[in-house]
FIZALO-190696 format. One record per atom (N, C-alpha, C): atom name; x, y, z; residue number from 1; residue in one letter. Coordinates in nm, 2 decimals, always signed. Layout:
residues N
{atome = CA, u = X, v = Y, w = Z, num = NUM, residu = A}
...
//
This chain:
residues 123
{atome = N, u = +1.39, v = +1.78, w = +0.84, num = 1, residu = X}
{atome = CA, u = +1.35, v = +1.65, w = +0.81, num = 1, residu = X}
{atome = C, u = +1.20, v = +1.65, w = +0.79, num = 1, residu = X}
{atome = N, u = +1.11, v = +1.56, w = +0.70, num = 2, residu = X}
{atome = CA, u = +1.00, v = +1.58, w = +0.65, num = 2, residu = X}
{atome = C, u = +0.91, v = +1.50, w = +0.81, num = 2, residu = X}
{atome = N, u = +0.83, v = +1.55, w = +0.78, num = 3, residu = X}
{atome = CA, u = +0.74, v = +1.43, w = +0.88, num = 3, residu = X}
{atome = C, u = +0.71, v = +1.27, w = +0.84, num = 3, residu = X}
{atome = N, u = +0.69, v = +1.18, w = +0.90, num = 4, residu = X}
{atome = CA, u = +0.63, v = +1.08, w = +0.84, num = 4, residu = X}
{atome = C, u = +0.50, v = +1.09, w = +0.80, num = 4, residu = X}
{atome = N, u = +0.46, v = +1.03, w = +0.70, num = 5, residu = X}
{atome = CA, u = +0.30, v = +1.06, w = +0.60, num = 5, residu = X}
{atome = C, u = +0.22, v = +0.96, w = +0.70, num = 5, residu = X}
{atome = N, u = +0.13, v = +1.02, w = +0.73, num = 6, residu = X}
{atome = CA, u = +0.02, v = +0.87, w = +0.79, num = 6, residu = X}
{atome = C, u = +0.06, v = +0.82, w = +0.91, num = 6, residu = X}
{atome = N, u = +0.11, v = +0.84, w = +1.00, num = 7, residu = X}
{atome = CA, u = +0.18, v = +0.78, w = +1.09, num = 7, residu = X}
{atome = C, u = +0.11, v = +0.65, w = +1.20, num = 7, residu = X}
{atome = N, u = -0.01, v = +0.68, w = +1.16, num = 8, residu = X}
{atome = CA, u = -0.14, v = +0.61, w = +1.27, num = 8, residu = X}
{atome = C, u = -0.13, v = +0.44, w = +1.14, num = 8, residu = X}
{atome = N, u = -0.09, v = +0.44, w = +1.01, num = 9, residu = X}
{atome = CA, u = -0.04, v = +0.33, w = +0.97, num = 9, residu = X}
{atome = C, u = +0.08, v = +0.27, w = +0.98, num = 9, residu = X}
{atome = N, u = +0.16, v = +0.32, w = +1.02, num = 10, residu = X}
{atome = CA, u = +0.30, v = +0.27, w = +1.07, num = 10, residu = X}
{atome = C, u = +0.25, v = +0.22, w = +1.21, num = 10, residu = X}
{atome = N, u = +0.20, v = +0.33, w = +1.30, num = 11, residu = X}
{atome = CA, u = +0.14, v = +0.23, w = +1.43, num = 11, residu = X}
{atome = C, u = +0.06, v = +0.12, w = +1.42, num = 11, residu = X}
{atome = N, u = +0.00, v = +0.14, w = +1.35, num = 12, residu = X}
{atome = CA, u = -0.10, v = +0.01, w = +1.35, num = 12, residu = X}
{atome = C, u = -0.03, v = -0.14, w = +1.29, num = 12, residu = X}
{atome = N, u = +0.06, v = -0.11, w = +1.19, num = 13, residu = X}
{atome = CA, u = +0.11, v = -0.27, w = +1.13, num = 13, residu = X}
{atome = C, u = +0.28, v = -0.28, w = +1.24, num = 13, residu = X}
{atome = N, u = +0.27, v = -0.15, w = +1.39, num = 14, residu = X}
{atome = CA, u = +0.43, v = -0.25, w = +1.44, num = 14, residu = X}
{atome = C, u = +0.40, v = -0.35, w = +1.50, num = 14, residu = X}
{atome = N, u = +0.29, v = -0.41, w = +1.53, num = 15, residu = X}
{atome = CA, u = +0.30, v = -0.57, w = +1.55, num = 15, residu = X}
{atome = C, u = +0.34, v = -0.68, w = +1.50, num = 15, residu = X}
{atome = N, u = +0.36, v = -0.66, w = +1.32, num = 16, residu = X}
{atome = CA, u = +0.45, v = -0.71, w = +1.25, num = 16, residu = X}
{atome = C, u = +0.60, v = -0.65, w = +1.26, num = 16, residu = X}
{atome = N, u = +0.62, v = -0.59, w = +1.31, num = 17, residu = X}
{atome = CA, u = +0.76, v = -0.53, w = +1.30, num = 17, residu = X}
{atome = C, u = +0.80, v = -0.53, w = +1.11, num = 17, residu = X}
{atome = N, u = +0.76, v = -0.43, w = +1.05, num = 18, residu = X}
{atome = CA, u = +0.78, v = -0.42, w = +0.91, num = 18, residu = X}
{atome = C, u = +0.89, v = -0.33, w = +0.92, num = 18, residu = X}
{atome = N, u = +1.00, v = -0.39, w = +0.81, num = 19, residu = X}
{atome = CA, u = +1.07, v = -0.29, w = +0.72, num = 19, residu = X}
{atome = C, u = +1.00, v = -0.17, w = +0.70, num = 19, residu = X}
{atome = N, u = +1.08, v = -0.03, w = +0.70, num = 20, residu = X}
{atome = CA, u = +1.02, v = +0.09, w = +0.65, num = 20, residu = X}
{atome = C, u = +1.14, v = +0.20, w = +0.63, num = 20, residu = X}
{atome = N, u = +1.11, v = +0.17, w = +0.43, num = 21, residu = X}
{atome = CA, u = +1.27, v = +0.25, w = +0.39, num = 21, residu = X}
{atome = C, u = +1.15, v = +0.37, w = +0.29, num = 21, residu = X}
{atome = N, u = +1.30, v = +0.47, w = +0.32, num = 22, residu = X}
{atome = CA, u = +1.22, v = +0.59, w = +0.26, num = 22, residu = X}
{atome = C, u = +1.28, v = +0.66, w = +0.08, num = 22, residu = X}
{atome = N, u = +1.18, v = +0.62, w = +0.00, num = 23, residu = X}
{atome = CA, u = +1.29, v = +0.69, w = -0.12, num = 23, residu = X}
{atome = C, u = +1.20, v = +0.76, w = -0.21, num = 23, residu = X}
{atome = N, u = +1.24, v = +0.82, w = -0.29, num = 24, residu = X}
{atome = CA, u = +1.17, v = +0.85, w = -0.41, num = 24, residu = X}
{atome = C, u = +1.06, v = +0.96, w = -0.35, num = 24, residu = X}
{atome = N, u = +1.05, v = +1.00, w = -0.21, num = 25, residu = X}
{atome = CA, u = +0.94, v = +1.08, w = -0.12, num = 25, residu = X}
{atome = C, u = +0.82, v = +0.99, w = -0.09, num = 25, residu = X}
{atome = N, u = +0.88, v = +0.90, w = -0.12, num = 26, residu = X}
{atome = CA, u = +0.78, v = +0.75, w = -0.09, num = 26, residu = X}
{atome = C, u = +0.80, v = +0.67, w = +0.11, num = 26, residu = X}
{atome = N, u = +0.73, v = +0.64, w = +0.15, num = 27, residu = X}
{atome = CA, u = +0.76, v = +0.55, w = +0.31, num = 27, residu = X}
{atome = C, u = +0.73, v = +0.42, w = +0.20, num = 27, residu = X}
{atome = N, u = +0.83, v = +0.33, w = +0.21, num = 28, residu = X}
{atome = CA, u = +0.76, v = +0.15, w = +0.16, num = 28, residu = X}
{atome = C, u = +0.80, v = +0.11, w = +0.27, num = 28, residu = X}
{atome = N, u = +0.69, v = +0.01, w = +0.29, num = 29, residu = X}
{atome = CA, u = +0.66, v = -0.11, w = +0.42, num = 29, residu = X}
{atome = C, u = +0.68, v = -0.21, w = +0.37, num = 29, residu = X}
{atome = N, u = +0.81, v = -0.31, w = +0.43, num = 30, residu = X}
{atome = CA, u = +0.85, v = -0.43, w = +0.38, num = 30, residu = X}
{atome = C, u = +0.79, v = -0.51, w = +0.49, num = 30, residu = X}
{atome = N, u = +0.72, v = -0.71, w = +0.50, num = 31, residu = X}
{atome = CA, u = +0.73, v = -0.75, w = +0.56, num = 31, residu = X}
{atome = C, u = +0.84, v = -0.93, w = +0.46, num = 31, residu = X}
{atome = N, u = +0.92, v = -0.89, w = +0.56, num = 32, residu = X}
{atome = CA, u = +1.07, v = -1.00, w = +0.54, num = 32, residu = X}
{atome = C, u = +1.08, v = -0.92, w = +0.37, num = 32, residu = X}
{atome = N, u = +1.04, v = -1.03, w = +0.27, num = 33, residu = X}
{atome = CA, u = +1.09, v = -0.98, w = +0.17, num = 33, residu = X}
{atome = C, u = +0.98, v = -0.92, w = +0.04, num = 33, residu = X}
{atome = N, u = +0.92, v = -0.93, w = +0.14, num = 34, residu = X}
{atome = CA, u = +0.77, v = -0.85, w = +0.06, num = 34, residu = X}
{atome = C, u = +0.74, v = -0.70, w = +0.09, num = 34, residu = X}
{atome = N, u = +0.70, v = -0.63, w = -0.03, num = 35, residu = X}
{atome = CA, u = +0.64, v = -0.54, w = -0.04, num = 35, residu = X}
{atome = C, u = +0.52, v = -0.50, w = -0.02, num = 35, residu = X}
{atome = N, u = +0.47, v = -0.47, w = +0.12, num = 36, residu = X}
{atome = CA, u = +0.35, v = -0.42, w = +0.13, num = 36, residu = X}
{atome = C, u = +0.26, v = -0.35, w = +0.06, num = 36, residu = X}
{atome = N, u = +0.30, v = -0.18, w = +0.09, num = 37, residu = X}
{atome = CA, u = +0.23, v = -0.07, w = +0.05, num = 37, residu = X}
{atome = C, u = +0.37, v = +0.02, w = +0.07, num = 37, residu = X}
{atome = N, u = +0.31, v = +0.15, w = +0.03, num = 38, residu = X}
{atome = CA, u = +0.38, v = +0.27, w = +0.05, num = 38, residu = X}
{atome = C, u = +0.27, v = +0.36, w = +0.08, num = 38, residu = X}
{atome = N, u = +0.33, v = +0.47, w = +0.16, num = 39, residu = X}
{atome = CA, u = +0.28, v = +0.59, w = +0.22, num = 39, residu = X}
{atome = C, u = +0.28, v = +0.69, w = +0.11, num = 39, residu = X}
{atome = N, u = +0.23, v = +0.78, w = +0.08, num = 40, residu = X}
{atome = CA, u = +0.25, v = +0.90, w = -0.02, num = 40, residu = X}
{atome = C, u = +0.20, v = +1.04, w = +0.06, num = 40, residu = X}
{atome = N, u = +0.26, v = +1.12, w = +0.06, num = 41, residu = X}
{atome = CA, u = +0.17, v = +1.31, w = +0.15, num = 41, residu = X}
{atome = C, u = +0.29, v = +1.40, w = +0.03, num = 41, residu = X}
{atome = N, u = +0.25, v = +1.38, w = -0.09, num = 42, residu = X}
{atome = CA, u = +0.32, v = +1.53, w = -0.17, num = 42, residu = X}
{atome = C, u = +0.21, v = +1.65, w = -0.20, num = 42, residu = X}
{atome = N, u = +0.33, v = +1.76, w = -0.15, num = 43, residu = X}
{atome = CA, u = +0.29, v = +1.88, w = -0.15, num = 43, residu = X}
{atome = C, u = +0.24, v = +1.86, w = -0.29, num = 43, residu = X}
{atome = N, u = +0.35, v = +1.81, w = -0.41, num = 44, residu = X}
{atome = CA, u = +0.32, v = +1.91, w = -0.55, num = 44, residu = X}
{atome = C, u = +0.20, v = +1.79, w = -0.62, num = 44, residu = X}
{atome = N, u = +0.22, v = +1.70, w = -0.58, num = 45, residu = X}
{atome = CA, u = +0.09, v = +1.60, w = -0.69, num = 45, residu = X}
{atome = C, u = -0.02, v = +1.55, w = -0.54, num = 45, residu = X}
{atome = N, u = -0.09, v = +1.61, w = -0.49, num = 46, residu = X}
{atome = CA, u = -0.14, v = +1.52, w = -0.39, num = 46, residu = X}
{atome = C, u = -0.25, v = +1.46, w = -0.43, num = 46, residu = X}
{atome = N, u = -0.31, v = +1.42, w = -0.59, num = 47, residu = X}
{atome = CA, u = -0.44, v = +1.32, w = -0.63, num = 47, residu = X}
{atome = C, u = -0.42, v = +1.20, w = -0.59, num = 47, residu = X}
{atome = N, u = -0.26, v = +1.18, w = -0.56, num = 48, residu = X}
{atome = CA, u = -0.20, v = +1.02, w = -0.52, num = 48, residu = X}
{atome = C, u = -0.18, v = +1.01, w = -0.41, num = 48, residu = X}
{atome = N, u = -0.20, v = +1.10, w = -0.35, num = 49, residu = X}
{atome = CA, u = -0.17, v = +1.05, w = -0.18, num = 49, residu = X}
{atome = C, u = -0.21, v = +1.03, w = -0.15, num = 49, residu = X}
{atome = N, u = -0.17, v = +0.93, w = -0.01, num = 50, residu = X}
{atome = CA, u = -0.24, v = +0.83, w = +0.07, num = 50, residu = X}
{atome = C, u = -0.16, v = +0.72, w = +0.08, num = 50, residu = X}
{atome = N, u = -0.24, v = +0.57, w = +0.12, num = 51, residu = X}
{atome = CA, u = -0.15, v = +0.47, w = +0.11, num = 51, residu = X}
{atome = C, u = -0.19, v = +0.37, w = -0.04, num = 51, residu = X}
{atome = N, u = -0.12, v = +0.31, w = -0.05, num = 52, residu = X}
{atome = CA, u = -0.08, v = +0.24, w = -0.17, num = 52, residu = X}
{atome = C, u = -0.09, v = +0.09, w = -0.17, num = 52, residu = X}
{atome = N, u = -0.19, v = +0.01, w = -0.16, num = 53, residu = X}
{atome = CA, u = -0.16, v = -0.10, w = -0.16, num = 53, residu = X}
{atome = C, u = -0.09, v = -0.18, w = -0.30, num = 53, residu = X}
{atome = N, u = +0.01, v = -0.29, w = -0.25, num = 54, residu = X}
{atome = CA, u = +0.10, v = -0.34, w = -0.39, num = 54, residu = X}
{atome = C, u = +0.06, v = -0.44, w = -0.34, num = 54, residu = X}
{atome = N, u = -0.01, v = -0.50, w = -0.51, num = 55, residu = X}
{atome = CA, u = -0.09, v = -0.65, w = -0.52, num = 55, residu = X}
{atome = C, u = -0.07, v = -0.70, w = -0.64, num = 55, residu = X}
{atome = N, u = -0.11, v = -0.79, w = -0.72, num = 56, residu = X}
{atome = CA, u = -0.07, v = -0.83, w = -0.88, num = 56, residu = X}
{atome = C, u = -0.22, v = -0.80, w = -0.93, num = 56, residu = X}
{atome = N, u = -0.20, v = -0.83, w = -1.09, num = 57, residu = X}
{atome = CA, u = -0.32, v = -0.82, w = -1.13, num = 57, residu = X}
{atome = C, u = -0.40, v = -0.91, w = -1.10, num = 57, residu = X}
{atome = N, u = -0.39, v = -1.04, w = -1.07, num = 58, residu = X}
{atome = CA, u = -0.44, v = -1.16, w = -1.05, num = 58, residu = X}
{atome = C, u = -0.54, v = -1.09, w = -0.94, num = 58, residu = X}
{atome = N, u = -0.51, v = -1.05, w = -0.81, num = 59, residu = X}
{atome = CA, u = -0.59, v = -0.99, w = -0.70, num = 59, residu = X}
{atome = C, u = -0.64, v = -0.90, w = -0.67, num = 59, residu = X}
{atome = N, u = -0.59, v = -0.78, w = -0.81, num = 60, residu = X}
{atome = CA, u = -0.63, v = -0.62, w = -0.78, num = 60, residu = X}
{atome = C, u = -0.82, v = -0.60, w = -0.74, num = 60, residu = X}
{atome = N, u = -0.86, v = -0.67, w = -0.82, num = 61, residu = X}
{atome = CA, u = -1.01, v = -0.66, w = -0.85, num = 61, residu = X}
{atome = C, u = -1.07, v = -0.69, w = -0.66, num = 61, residu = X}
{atome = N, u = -1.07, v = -0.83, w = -0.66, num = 62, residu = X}
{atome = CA, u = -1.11, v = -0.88, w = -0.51, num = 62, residu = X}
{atome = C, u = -1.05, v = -0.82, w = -0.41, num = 62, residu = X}
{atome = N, u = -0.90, v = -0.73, w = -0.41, num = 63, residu = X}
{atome = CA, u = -0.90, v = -0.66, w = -0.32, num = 63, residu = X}
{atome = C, u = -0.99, v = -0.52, w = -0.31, num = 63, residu = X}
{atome = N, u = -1.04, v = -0.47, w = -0.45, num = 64, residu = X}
{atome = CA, u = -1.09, v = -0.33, w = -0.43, num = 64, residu = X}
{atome = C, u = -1.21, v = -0.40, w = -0.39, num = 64, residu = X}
{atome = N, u = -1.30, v = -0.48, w = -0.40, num = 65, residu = X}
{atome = CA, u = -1.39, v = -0.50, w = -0.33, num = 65, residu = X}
{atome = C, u = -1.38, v = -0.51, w = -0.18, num = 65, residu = X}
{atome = N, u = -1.29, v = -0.48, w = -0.10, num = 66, residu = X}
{atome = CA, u = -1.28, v = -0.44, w = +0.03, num = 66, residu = X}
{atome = C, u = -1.29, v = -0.34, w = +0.06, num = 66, residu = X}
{atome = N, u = -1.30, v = -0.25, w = -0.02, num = 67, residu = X}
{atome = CA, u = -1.33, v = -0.09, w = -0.01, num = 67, residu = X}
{atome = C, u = -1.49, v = -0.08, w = -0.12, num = 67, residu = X}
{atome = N, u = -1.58, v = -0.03, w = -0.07, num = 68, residu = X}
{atome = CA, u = -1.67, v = -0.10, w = -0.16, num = 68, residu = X}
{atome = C, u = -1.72, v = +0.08, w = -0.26, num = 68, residu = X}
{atome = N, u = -1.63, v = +0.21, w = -0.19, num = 69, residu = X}
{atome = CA, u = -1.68, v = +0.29, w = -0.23, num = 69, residu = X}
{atome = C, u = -1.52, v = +0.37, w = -0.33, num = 69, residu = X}
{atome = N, u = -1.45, v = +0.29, w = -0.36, num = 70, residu = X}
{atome = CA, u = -1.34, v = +0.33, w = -0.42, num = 70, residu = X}
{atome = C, u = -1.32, v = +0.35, w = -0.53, num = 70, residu = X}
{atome = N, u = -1.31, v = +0.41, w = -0.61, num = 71, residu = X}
{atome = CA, u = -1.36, v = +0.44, w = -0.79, num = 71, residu = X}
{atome = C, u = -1.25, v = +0.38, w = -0.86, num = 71, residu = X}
{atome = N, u = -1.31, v = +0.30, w = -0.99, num = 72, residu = X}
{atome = CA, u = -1.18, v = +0.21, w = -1.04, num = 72, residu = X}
{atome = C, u = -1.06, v = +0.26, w = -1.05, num = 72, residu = X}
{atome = N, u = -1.08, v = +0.44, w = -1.09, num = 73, residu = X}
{atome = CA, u = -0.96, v = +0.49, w = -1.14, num = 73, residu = X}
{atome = C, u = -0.87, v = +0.48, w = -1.01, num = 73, residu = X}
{atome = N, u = -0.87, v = +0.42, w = -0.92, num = 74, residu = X}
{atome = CA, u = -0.75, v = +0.42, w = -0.83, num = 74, residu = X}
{atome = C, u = -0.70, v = +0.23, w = -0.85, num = 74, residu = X}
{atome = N, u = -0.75, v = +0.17, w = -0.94, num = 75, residu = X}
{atome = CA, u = -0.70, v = +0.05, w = -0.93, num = 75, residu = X}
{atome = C, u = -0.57, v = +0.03, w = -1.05, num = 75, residu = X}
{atome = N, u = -0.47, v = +0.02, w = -0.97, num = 76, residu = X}
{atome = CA, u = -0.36, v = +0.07, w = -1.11, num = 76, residu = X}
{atome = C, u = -0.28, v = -0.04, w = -1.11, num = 76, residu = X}
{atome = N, u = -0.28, v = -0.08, w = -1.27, num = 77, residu = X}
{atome = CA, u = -0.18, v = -0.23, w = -1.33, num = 77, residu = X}
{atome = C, u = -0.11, v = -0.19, w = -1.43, num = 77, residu = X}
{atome = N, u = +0.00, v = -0.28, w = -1.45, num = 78, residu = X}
{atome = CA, u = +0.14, v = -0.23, w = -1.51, num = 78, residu = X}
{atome = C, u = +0.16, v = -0.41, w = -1.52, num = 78, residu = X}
{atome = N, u = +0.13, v = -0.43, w = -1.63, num = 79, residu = X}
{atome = CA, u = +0.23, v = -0.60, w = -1.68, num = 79, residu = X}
{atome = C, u = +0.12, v = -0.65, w = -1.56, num = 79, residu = X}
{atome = N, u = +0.24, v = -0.77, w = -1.48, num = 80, residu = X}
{atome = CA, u = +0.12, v = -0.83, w = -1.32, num = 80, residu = X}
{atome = C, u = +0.17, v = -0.77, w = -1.21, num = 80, residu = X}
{atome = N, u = +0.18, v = -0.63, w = -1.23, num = 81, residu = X}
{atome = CA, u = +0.17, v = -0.55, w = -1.08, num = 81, residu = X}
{atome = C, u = +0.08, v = -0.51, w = -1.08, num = 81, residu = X}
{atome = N, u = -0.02, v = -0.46, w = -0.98, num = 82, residu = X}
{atome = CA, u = -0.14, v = -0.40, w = -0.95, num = 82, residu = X}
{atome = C, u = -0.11, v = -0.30, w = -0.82, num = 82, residu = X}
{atome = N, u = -0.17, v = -0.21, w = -0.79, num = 83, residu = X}
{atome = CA, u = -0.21, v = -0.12, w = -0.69, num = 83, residu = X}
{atome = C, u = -0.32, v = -0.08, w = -0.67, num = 83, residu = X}
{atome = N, u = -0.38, v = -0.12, w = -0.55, num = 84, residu = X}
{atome = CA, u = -0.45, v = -0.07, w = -0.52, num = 84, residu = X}
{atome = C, u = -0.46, v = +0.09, w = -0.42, num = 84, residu = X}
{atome = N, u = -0.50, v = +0.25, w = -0.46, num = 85, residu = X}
{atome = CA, u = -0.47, v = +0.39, w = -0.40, num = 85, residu = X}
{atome = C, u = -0.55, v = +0.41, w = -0.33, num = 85, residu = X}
{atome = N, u = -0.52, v = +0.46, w = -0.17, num = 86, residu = X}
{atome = CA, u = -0.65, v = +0.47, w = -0.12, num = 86, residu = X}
{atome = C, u = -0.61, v = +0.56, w = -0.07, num = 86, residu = X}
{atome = N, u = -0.70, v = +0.66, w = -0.18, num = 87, residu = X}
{atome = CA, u = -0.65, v = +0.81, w = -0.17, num = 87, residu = X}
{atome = C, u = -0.67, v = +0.91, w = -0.04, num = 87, residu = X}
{atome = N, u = -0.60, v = +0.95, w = +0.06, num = 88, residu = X}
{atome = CA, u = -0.62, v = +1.03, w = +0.16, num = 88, residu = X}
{atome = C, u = -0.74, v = +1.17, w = +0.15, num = 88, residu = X}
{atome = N, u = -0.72, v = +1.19, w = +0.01, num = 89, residu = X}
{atome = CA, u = -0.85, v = +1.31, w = -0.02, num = 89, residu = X}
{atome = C, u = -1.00, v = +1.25, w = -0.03, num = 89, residu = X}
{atome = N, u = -1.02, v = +1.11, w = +0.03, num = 90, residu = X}
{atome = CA, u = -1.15, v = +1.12, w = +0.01, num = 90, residu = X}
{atome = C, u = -1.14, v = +1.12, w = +0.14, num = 90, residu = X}
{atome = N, u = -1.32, v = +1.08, w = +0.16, num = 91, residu = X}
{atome = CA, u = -1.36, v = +1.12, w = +0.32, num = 91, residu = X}
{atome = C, u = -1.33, v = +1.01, w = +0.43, num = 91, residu = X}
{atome = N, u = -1.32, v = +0.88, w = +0.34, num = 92, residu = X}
{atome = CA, u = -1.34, v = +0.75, w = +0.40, num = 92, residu = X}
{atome = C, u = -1.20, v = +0.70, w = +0.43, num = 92, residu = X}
{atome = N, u = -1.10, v = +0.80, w = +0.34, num = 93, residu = X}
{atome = CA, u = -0.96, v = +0.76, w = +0.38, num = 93, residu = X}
{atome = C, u = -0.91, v = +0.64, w = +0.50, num = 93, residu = X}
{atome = N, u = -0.94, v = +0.73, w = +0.63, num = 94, residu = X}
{atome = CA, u = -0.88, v = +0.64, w = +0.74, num = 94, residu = X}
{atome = C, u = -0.97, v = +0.50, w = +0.75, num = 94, residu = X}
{atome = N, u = -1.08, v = +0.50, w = +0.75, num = 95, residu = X}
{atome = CA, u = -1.16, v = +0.39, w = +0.74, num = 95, residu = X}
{atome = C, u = -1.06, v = +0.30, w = +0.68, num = 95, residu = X}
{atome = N, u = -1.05, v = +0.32, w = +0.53, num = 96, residu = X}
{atome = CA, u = -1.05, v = +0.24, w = +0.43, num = 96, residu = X}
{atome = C, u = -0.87, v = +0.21, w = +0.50, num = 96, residu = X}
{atome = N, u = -0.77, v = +0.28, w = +0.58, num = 97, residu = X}
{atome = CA, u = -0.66, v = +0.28, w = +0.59, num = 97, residu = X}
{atome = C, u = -0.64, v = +0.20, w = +0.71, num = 97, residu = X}
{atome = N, u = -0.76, v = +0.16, w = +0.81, num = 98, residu = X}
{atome = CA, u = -0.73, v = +0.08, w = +0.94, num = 98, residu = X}
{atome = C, u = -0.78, v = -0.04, w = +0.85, num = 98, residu = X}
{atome = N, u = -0.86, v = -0.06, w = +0.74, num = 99, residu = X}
{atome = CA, u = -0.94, v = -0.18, w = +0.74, num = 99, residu = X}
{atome = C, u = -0.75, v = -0.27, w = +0.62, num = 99, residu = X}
{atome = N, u = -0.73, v = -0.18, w = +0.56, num = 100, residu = X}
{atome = CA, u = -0.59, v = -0.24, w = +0.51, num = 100, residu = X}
{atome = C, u = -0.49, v = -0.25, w = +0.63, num = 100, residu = X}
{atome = N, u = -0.51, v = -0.21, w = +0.70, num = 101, residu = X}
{atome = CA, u = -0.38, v = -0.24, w = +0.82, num = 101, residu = X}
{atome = C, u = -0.49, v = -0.40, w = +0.90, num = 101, residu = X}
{atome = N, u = -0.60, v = -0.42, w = +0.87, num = 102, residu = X}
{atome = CA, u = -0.63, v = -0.53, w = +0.93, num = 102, residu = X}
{atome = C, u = -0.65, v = -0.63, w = +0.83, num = 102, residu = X}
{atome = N, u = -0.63, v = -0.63, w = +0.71, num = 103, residu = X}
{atome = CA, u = -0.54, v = -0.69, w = +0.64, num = 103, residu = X}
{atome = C, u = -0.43, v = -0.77, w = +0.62, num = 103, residu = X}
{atome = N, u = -0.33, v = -0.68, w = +0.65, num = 104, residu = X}
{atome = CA, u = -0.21, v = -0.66, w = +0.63, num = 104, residu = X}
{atome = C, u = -0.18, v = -0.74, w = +0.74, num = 104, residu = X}
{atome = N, u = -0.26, v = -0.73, w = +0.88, num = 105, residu = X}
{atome = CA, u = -0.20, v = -0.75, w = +1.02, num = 105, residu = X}
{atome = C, u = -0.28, v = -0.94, w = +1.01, num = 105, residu = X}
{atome = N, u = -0.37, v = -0.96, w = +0.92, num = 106, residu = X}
{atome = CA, u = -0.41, v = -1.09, w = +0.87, num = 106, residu = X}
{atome = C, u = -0.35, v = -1.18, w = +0.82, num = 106, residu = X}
{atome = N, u = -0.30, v = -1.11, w = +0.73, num = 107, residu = X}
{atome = CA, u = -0.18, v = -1.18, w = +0.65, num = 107, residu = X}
{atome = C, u = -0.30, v = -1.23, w = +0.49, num = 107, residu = X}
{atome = N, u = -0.31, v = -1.17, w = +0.45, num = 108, residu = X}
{atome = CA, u = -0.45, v = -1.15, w = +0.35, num = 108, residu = X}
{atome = C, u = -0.31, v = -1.16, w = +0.25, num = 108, residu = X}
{atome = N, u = -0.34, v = -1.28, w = +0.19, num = 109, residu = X}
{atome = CA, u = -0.20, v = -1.34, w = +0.06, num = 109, residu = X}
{atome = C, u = -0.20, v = -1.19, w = -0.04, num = 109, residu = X}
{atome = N, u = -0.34, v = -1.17, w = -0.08, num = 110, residu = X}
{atome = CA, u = -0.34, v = -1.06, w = -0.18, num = 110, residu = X}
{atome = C, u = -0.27, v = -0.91, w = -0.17, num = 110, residu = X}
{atome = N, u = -0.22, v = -0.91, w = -0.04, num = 111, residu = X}
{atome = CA, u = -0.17, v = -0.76, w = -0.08, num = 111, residu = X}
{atome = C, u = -0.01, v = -0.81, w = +0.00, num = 111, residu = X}
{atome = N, u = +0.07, v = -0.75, w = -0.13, num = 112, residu = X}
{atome = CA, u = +0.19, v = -0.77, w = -0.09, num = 112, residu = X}
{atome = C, u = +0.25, v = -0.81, w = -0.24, num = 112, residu = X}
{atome = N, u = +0.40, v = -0.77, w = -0.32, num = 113, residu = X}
{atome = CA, u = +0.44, v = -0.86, w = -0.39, num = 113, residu = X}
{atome = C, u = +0.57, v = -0.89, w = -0.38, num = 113, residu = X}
{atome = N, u = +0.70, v = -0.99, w = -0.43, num = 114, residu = X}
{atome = CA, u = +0.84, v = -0.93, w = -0.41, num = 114, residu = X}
{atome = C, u = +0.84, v = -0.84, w = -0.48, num = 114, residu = X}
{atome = N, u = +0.96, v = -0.76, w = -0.48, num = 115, residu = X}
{atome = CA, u = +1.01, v = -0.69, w = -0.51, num = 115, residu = X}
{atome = C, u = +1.09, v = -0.70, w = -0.66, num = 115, residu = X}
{atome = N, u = +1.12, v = -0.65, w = -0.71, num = 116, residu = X}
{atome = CA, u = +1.18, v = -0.68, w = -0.89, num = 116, residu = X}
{atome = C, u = +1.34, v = -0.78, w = -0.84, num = 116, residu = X}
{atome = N, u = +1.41, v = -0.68, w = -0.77, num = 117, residu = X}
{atome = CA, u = +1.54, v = -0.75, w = -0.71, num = 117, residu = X}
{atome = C, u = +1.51, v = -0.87, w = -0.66, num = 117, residu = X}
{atome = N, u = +1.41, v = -0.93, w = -0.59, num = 118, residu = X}
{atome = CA, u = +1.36, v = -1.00, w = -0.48, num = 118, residu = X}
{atome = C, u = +1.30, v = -1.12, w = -0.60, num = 118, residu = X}
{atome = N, u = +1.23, v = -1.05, w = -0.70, num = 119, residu = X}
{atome = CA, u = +1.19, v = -1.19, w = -0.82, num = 119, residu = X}
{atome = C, u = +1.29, v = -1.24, w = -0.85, num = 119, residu = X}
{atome = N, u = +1.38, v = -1.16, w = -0.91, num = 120, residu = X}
{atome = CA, u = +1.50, v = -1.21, w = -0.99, num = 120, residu = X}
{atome = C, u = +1.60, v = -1.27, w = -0.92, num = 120, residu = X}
{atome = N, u = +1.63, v = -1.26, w = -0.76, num = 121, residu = X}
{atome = CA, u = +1.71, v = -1.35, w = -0.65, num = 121, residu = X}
{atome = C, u = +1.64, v = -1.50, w = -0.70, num = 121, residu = X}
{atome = N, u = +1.53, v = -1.47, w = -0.67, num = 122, residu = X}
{atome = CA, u = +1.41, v = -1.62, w = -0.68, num = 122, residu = X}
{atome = C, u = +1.43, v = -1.72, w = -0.81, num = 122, residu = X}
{atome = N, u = +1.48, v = -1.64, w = -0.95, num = 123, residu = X}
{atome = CA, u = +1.45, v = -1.71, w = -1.04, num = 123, residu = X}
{atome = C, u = +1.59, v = -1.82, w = -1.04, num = 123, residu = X}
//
């Protein structure tokens, strides 16, 4: 069985008691019916590892400004999903990875979206 990736972020947001399902070699952190972030630690691609914050385009911007040293190329949009990467190969990693768990543990509207299944219940 693999280890969990990051584990000191799974401690840090069980005060929310989040969902945490594993797929794709992905950890995703649900809270109720929202999509936090996901974990990433792969051997074969690791430019992407780390944690993953899932935000829309509407917020990607003002959230990377919480990280003030994070290079655009980790701000990633698809249609109005956004992600914000907060790549574990830089130096500032955990920093930048307690300051999203104090986020997250805020309730900071911008990070988090439903889910595709979870839109389409909605509509």
């Amino acid at each position: 069985m693999r280890r969990e990736p990051f584990p000191f972020v799974l401690d840090e947001l069980r005060p929310i008691r989040p969902t945490v399902k594993r797929a794709f070699g992905l950890t995703y952190v649900y809270l109720d019916e929202k999509l936090l972030c996901c974990l990433r630690d792969s051997e074969k691609l690791p430019a992407t590892n780390g944690l993953w914050l899932f935000t829309t385009t509407e917020h990607v911007d003002s959230l990377a400004r919480e990280f003030p040293d994070l290079p655009r190329r980790n701000l990633w949009r698809s249609g109005r999903n956004a992600w914000v990467v907060l790549a574990s190969r830089f130096e500032y990693f955990e920093e930048y990875a307690f300051k999203a768990c104090e986020l997250i543990l805020n309730g900071d509207r911008r990070i988090g979206r439903l889910s595709r299944a979870q839109r389409e219940r909605c509509l």
